[in-house]
NUDRENSE-468604 format. One record per residue (C-alpha): x negated, y negated, z; residue in three letters. Coordinates in nm, 3 decimals. Layout:
REM residues N
pt u:X v:Y w:Z residuo:Ala $
...
//
This chain:
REM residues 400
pt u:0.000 v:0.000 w:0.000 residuo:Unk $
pt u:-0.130 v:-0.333 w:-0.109 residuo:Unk $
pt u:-0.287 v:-0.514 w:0.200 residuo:Unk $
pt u:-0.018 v:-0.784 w:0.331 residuo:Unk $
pt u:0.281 v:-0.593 w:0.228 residuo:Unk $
pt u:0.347 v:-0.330 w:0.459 residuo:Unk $
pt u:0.733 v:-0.300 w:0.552 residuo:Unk $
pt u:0.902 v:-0.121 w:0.818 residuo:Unk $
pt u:1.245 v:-0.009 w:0.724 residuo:Unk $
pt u:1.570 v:-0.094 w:0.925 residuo:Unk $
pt u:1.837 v:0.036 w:0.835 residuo:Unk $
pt u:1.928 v:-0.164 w:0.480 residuo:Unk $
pt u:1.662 v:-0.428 w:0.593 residuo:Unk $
pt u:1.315 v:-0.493 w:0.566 residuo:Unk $
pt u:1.034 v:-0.654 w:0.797 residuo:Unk $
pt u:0.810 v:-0.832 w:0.608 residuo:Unk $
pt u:0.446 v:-0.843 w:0.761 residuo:Unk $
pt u:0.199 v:-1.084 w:0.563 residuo:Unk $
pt u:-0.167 v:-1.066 w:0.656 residuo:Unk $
pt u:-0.291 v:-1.340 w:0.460 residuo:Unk $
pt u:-0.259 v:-1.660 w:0.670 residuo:Unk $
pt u:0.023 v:-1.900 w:0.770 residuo:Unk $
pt u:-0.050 v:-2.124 w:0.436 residuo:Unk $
pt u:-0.004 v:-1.762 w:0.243 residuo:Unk $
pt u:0.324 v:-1.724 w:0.425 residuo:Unk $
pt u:0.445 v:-2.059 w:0.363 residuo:Unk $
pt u:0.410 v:-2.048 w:-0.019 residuo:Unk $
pt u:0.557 v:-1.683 w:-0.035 residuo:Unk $
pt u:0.846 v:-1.873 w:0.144 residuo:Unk $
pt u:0.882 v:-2.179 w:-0.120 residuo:Unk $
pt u:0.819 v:-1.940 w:-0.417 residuo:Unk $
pt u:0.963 v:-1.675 w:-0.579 residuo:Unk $
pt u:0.674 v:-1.439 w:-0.683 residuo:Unk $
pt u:0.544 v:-1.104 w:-0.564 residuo:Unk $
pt u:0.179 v:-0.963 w:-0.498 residuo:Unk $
pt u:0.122 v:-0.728 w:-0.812 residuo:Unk $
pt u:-0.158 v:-0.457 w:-0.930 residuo:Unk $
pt u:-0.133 v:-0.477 w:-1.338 residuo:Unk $
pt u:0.024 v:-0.135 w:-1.471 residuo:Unk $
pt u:-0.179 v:0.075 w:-1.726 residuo:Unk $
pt u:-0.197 v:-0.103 w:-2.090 residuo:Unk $
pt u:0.002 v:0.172 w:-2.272 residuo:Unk $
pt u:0.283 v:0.139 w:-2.004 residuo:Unk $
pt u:0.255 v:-0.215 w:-2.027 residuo:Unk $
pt u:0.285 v:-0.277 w:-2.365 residuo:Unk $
pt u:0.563 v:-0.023 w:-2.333 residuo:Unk $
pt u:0.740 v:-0.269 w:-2.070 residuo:Unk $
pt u:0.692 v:-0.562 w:-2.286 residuo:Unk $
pt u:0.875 v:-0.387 w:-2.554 residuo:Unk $
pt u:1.176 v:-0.278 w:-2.329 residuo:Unk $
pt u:1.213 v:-0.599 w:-2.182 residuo:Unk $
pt u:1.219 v:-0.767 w:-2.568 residuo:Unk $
pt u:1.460 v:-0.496 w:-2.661 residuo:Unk $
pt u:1.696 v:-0.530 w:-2.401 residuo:Unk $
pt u:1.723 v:-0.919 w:-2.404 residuo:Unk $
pt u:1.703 v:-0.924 w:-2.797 residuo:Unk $
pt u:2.031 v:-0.717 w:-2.749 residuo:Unk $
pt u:2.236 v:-0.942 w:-2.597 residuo:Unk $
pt u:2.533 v:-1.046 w:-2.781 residuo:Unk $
pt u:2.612 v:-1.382 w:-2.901 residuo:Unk $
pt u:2.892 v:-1.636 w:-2.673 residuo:Unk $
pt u:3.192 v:-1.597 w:-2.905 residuo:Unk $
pt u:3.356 v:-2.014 w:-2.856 residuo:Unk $
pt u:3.659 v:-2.016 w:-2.754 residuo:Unk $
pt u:3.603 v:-1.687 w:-2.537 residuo:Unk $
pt u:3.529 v:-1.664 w:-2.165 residuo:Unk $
pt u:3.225 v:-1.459 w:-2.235 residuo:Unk $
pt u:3.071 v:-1.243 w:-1.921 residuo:Unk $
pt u:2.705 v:-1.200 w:-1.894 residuo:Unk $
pt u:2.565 v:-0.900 w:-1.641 residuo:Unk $
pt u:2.261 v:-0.913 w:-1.461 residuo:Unk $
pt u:2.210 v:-0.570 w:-1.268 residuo:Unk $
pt u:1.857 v:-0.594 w:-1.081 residuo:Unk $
pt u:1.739 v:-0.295 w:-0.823 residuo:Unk $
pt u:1.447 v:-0.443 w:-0.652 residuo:Unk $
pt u:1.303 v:-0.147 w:-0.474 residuo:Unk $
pt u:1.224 v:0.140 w:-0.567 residuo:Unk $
pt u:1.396 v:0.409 w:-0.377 residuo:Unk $
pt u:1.661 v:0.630 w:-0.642 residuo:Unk $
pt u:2.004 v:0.508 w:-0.450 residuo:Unk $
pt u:1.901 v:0.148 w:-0.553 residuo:Unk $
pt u:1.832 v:0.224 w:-0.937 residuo:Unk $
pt u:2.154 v:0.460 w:-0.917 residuo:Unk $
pt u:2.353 v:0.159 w:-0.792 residuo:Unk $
pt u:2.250 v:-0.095 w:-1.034 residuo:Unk $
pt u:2.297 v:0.138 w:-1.305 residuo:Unk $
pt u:2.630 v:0.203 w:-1.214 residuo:Unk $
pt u:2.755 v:-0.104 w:-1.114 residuo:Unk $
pt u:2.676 v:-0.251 w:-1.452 residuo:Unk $
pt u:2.861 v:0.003 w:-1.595 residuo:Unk $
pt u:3.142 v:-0.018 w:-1.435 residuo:Unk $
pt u:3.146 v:-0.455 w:-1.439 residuo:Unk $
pt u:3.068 v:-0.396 w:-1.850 residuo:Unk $
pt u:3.404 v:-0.242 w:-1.868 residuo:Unk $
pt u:3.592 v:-0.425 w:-1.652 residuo:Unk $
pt u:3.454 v:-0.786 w:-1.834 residuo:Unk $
pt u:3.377 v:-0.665 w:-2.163 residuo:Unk $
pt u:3.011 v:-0.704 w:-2.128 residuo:Unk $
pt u:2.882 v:-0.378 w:-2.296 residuo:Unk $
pt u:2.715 v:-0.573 w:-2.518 residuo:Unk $
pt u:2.639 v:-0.858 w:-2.298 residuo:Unk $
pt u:2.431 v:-0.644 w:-2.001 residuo:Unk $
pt u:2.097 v:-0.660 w:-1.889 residuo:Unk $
pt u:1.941 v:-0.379 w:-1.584 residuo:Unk $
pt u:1.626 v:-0.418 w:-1.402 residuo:Unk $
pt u:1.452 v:-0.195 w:-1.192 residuo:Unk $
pt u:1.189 v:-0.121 w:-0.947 residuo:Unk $
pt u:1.193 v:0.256 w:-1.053 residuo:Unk $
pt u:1.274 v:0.578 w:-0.891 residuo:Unk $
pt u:0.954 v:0.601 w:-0.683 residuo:Unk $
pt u:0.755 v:0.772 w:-0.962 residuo:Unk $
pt u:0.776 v:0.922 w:-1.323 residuo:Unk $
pt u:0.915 v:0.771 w:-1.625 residuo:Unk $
pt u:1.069 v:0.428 w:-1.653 residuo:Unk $
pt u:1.456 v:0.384 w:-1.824 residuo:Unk $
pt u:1.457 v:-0.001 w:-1.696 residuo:Unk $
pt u:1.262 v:-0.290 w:-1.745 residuo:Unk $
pt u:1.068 v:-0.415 w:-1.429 residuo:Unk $
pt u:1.274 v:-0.535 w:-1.147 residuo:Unk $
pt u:0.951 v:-0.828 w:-1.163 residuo:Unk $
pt u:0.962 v:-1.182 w:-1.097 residuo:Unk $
pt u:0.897 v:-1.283 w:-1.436 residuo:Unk $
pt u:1.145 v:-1.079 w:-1.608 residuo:Unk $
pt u:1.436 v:-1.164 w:-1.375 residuo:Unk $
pt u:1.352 v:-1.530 w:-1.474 residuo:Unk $
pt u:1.336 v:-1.447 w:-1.822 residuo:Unk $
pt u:1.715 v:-1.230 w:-1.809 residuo:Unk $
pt u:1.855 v:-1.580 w:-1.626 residuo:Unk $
pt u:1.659 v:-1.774 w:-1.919 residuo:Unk $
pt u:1.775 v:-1.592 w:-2.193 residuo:Unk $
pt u:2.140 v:-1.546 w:-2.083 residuo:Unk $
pt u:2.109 v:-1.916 w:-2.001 residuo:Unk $
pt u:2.036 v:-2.013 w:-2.345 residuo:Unk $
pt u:2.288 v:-1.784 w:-2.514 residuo:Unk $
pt u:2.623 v:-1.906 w:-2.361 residuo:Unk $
pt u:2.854 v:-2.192 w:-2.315 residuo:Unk $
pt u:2.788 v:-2.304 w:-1.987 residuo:Unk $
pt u:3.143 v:-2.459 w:-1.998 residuo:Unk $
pt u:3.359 v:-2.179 w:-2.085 residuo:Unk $
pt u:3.094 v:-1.859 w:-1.982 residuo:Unk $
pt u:3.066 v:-1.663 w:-1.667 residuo:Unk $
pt u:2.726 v:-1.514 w:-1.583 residuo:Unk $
pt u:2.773 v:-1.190 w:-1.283 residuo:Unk $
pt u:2.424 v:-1.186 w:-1.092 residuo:Unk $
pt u:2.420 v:-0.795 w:-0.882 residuo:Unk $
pt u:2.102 v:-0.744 w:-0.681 residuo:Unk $
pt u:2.044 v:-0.418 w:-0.461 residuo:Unk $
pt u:1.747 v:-0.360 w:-0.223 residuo:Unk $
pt u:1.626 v:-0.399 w:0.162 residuo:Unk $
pt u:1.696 v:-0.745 w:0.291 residuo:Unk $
pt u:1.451 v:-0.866 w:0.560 residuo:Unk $
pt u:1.615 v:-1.077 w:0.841 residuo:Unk $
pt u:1.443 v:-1.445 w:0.698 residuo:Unk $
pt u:1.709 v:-1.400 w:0.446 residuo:Unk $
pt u:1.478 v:-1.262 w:0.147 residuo:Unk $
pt u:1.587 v:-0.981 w:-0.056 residuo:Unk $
pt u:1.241 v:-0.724 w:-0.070 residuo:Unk $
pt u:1.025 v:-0.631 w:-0.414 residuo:Unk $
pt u:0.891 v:-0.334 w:-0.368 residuo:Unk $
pt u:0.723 v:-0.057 w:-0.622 residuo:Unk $
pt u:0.530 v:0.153 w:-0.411 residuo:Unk $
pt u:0.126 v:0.065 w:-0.423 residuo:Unk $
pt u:0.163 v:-0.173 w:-0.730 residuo:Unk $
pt u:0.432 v:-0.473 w:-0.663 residuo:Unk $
pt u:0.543 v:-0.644 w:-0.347 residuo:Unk $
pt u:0.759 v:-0.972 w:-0.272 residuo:Unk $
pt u:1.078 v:-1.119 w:-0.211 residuo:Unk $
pt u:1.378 v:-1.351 w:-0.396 residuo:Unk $
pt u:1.565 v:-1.572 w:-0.184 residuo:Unk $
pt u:1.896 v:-1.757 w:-0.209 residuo:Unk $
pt u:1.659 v:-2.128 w:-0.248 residuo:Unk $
pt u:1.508 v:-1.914 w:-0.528 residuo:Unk $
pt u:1.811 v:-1.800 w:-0.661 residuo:Unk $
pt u:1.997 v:-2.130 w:-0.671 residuo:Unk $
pt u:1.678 v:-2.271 w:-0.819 residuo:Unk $
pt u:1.664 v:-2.047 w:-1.132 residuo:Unk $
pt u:2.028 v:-2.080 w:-1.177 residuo:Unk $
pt u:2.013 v:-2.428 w:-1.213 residuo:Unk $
pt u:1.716 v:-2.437 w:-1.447 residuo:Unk $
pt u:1.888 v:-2.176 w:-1.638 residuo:Unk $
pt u:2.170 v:-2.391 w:-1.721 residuo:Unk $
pt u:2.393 v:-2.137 w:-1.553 residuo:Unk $
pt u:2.721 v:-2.310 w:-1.394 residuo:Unk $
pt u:2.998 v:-2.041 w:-1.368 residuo:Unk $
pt u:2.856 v:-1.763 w:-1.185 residuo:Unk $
pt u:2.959 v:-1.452 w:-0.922 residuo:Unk $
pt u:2.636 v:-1.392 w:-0.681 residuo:Unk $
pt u:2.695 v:-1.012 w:-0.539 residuo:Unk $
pt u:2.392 v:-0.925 w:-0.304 residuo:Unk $
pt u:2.343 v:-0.514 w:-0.152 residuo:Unk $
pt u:2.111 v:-0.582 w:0.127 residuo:Unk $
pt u:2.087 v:-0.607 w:0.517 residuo:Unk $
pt u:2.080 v:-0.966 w:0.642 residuo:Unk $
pt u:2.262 v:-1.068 w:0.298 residuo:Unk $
pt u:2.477 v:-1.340 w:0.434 residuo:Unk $
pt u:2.159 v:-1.580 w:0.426 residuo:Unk $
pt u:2.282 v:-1.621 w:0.036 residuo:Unk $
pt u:2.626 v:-1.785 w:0.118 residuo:Unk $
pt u:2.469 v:-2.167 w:0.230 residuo:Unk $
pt u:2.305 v:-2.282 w:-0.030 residuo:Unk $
pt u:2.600 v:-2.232 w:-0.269 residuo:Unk $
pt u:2.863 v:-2.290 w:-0.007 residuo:Unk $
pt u:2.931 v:-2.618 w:-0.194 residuo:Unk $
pt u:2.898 v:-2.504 w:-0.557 residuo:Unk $
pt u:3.273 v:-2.479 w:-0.700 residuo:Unk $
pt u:3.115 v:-2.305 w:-0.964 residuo:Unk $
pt u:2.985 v:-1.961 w:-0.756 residuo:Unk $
pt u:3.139 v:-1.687 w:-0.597 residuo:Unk $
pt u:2.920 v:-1.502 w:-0.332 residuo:Unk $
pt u:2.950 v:-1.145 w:-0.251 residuo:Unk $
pt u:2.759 v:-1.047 w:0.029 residuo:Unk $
pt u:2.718 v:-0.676 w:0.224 residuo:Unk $
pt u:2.618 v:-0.854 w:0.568 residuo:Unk $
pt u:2.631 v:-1.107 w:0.776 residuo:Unk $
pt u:2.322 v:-1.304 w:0.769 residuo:Unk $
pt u:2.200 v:-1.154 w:1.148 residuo:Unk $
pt u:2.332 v:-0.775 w:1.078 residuo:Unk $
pt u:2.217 v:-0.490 w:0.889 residuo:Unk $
pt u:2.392 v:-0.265 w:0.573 residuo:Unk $
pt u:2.426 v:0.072 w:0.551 residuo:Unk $
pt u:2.384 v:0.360 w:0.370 residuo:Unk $
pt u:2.052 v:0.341 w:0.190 residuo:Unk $
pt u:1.890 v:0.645 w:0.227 residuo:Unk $
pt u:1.718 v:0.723 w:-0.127 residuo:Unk $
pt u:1.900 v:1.089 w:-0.168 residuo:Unk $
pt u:2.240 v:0.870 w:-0.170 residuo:Unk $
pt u:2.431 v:0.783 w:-0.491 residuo:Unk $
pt u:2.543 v:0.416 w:-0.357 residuo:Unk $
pt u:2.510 v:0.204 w:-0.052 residuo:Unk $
pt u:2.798 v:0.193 w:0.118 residuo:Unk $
pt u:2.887 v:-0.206 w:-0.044 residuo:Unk $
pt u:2.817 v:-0.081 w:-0.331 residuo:Unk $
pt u:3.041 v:0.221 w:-0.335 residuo:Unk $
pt u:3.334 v:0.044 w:-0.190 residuo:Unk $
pt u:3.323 v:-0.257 w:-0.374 residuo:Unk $
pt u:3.227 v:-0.093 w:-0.724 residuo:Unk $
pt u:3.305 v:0.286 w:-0.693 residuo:Unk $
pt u:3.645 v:0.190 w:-0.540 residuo:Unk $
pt u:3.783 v:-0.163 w:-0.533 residuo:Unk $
pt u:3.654 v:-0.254 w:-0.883 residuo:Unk $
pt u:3.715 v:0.089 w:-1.060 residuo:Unk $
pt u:4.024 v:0.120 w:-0.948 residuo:Unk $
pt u:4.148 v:-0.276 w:-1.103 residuo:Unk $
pt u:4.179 v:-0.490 w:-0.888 residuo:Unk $
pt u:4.104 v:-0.860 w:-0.950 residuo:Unk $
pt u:3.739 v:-0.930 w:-0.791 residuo:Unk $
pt u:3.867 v:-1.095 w:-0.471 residuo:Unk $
pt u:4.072 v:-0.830 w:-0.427 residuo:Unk $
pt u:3.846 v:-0.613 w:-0.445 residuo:Unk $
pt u:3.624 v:-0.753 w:-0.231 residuo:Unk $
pt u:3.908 v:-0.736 w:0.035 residuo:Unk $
pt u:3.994 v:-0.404 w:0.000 residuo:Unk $
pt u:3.624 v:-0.305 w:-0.014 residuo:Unk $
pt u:3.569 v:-0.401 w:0.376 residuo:Unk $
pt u:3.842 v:-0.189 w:0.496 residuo:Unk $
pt u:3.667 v:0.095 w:0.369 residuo:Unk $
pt u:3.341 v:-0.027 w:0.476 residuo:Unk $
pt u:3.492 v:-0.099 w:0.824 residuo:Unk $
pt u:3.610 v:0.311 w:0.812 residuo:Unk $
pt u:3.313 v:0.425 w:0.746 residuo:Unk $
pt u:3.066 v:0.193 w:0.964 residuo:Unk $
pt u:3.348 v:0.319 w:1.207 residuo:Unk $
pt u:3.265 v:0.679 w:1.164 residuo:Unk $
pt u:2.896 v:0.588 w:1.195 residuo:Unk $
pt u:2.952 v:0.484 w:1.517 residuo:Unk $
pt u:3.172 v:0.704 w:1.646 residuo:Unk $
pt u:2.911 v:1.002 w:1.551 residuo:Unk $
pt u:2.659 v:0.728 w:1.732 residuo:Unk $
pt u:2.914 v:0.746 w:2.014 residuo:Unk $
pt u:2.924 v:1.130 w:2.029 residuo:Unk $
pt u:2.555 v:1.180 w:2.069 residuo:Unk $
pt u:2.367 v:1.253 w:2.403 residuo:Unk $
pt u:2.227 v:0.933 w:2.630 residuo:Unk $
pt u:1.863 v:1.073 w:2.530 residuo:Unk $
pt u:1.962 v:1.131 w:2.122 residuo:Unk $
pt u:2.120 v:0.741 w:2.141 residuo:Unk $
pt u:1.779 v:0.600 w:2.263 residuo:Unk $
pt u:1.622 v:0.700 w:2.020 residuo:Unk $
pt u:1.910 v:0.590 w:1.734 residuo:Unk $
pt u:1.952 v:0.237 w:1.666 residuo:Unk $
pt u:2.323 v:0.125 w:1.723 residuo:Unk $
pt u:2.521 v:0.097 w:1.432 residuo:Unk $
pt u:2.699 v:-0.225 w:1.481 residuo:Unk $
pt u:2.951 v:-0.376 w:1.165 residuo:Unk $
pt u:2.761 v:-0.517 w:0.903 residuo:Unk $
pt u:3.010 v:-0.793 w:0.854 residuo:Unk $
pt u:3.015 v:-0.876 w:0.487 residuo:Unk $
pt u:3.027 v:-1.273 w:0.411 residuo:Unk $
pt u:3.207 v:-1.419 w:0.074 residuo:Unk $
pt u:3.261 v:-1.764 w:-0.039 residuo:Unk $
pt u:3.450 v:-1.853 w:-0.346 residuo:Unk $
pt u:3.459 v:-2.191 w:-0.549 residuo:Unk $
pt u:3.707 v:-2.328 w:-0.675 residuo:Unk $
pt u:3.595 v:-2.397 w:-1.024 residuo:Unk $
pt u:3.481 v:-2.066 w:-1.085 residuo:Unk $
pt u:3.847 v:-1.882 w:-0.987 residuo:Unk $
pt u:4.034 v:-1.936 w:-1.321 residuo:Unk $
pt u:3.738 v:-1.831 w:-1.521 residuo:Unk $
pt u:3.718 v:-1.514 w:-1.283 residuo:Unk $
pt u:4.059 v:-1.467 w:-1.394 residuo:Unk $
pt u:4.049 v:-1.511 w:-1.793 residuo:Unk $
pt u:3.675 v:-1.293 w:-1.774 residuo:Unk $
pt u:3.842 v:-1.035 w:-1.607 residuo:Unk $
pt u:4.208 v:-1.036 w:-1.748 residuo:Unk $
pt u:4.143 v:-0.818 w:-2.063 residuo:Unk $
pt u:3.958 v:-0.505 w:-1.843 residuo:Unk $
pt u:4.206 v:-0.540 w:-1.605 residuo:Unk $
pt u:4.485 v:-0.450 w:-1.864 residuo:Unk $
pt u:4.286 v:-0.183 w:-1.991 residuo:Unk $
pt u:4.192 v:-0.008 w:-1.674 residuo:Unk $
pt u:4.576 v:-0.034 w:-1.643 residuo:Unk $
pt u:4.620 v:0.152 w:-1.965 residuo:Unk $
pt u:4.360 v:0.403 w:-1.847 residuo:Unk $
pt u:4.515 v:0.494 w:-1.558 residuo:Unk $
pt u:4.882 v:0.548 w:-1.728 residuo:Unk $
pt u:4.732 v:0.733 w:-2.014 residuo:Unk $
pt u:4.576 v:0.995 w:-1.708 residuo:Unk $
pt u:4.880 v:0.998 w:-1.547 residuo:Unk $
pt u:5.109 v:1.063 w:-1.849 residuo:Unk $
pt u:4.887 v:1.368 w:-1.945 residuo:Unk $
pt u:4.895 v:1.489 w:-1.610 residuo:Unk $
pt u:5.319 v:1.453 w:-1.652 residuo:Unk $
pt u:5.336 v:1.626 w:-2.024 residuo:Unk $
pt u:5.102 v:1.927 w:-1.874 residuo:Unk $
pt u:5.331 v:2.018 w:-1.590 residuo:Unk $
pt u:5.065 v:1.879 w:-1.336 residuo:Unk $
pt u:5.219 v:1.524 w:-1.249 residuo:Unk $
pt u:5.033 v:1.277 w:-0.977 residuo:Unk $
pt u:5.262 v:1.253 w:-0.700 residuo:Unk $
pt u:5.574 v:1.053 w:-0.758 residuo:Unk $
pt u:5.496 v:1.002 w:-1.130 residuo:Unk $
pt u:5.635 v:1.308 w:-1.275 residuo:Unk $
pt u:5.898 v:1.109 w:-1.521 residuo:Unk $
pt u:5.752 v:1.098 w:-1.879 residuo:Unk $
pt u:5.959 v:0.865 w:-2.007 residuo:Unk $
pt u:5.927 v:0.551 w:-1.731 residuo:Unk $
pt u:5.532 v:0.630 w:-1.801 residuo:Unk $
pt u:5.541 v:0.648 w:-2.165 residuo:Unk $
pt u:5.708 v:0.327 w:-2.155 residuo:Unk $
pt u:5.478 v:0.198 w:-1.905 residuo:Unk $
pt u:5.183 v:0.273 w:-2.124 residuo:Unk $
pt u:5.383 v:0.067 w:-2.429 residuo:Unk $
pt u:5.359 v:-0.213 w:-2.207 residuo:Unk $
pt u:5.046 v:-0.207 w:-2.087 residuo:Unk $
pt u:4.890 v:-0.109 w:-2.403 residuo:Unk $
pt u:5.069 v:-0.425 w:-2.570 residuo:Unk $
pt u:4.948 v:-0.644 w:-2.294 residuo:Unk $
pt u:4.540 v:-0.519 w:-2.326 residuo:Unk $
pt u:4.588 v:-0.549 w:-2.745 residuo:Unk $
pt u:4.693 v:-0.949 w:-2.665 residuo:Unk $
pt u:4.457 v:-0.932 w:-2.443 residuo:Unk $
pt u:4.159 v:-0.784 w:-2.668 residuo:Unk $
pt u:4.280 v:-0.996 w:-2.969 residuo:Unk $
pt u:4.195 v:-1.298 w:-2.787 residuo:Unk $
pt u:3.885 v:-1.163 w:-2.756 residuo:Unk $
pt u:3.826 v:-1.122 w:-3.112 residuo:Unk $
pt u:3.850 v:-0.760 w:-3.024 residuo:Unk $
pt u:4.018 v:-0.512 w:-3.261 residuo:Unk $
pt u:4.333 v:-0.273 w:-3.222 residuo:Unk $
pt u:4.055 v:-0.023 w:-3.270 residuo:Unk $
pt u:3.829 v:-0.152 w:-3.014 residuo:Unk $
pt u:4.098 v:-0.209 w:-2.768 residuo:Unk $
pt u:4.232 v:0.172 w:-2.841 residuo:Unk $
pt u:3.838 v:0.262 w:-2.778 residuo:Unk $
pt u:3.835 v:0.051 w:-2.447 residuo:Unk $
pt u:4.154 v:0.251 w:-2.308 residuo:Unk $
pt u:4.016 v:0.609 w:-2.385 residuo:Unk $
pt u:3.695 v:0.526 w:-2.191 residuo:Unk $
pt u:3.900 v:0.427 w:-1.920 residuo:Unk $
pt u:4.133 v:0.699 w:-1.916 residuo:Unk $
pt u:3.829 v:0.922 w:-1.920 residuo:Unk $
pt u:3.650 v:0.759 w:-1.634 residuo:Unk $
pt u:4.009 v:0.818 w:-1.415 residuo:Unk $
pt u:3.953 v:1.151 w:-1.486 residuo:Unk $
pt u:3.641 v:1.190 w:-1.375 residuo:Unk $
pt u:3.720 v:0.948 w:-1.051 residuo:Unk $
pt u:4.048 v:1.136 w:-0.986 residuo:Unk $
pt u:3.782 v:1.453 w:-0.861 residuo:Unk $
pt u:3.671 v:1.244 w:-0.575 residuo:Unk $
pt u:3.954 v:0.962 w:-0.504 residuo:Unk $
pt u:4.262 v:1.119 w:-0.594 residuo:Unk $
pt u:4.485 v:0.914 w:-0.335 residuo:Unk $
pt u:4.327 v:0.558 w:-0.536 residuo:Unk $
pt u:4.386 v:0.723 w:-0.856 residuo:Unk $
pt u:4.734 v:0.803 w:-0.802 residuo:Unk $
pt u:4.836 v:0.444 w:-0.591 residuo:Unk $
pt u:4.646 v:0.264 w:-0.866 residuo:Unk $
pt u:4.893 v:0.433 w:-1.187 residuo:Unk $
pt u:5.205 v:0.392 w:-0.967 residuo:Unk $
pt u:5.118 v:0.040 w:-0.951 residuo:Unk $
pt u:5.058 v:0.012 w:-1.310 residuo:Unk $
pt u:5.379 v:0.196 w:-1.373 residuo:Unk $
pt u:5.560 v:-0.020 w:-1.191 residuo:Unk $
pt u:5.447 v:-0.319 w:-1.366 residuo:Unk $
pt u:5.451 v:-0.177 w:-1.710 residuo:Unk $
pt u:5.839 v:-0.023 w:-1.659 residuo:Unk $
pt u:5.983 v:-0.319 w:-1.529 residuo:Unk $
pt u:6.021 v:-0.180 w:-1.184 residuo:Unk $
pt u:5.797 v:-0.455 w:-1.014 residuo:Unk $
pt u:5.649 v:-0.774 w:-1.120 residuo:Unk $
//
């Protein structure tokens, strides 16, 4: 490990130990950068390359479209935090159209092959640069995710093992943001201590902040063998795959972080006097949000069109389920769903079509999402099935 970056893991947070002097400490404070050991030339050249690809790809802002641009950054590199930006920006592509518009960083899986351009400094600026330049800062929305170990100054941690150490935070953030040109923007941050990123953009109307913690408590659920943290599985593996409108979401996403932090404890609870010395208290990690008010209608016409397509998704499972003889509870009548579906379908095609989007893109859009029901329904059948009853009972007329 490079000298002046040890870390001690807490839970979902960091310690950050810096060797070099007070003057040292002070400029890691008042700059984003990291401590790095160059990588090989043939893997660096091979970086350089995936890092031109992926922001070369980036579609163009369509005007007159509320375009989304994804940024998906894990910044360490244990496997749950690559997993969770990888999936994440999946599952935001779909629900804001952004396939085209998405750009993942990563720290790596600890070792082996890289998929991701490096979670670095440098290349984060250059993602905010480059999505900067390409939209309408008027009419675009820009989703920042970032996943890691916080530290409990507030920074977010850089880590690949024995090559790159440092840390981003919120100054830094805001900083880049506003020399990108970026002005409607949703700021999600996985990481202990996160809720040292709501102040600085308390009084932006253009940013919504999404935060795991409170800004003097720890996350959970980080251990590398895991798929998500648990933020990021409740807010994206649940709340946001399941449509509902961000805020939403984000509300329904800490009751089922408060269940489980509650079955943390109650295990913590259930342990011996000598086991609980020696097991740091799992107290509630809190998680902080602040919304603008600017940035709220955007929000809603970004997310309007995926929104009517998960909808879609979820009839089209349901309806299958109903013509096979294996209906979700309560939605065993084929004809209230296959008028539902009518409905919905109608509404994403308006929907798409003011996104210069195509009947065939739009009937593309809904089969994706009725496959990724299927494959949820495994795991969450209970939000599977609430989720198509509600969309029924929109699409028939039965509710508003």
């Amino acid at each position: 490990m490079l000298k002046g970056l040890a870390s001690t893991l807490v839970l979902c947070g960091v310690l950050f130990v810096t060797g070099a002097g007070t003057a040292h400490a002070q400029q890691q404070k008042d700059a984003f950068m990291a401590t790095e050991i160059a990588l090989p030339p043939a893997e660096a050249a091979k970086q350089v390359e995936m890092m031109a690809a992926s922001l070369s790809s980036l579609a163009p802002q369509r005007p007159g479209v509320t375009d989304t641009y994804v940024l998906s950054v894990s910044f360490w590199n244990d496997p749950v935090f690559e997993a969770e930006a990888k999936e994440a920006a999946a599952i935001l592509a779909r629900r804001y159209d952004a396939a085209e518009r998405t750009v993942i960083l990563s720290a790596g899986r600890g070792g082996g092959q890289r998929t991701y351009p490096a979670a670095t400094p440098d290349n984060f600026q250059a993602a905010l640069g480059k999505i900067g330049a390409t939209i309408d800062p008027n009419e675009d929305l820009v989703i920042v995710f970032m996943t890691s170990h916080g530290g409990q100054d507030g920074a977010v941690a850089l880590q690949e093992k024995d090559r790159l150490g440092g840390a981003l935070r919120a100054n830094h953030l805001r900083a880049s943001l506003q020399q990108a040109g970026i002005r409607n923007k949703v700021l999600i941050v996985s990481a202990c201590f996160s809720g040292h990123f709501i102040p600085p953009f308390i009084s932006d109307p253009g940013a919504i902040v999404l935060t795991a913690a409170a800004a003097d408590k720890t996350s959970f659920g980080c251990e590398p063998s895991r798929d998500w943290t648990f933020f990021g599985d409740a807010l994206f593996n649940h709340a946001l795959r399941g449509g509902e409108r961000l805020t939403e979401a984000y509300d329904d996403a800490l009751k089922l972080i408060s269940t489980w932090e509650g079955d943390l404890h109650a295990n913590w609870e259930a342990m011996t006097p000598a086991q609980r010395k020696q097991s740091q208290e799992p107290l509630p990690s809190n998680p902080q949000s602040n919304v603008g008010d600017a940035v709220e209608p955007i929000v809603a016409r970004a997310e309007a069109y995926g929104i009517a397509v998960n909808c879609a998704g979820h009839i089209t499972f349901a309806l299958d389920r109903a013509k096979t003889g294996r209906p979700l509870k309560g939605l065993g009548d084929v004809q209230t769903l296959q008028t539902a579906r009518t409905t919905t379908e109608a509404k994403a095609a308006a929907d798409g079509t003011a996104r210069k989007r195509s009947p065939q893109d739009v009937a593309k859009a809904i089969a994706a999402s009725a496959a990724s029901v299927l494959l949820s329904f495994a795991s969450q059948p209970a939000d599977v099935t609430a989720r198509a009853a509600k969309c029924s009972a929109s699409g028939s007329g039965q509710a508003g």
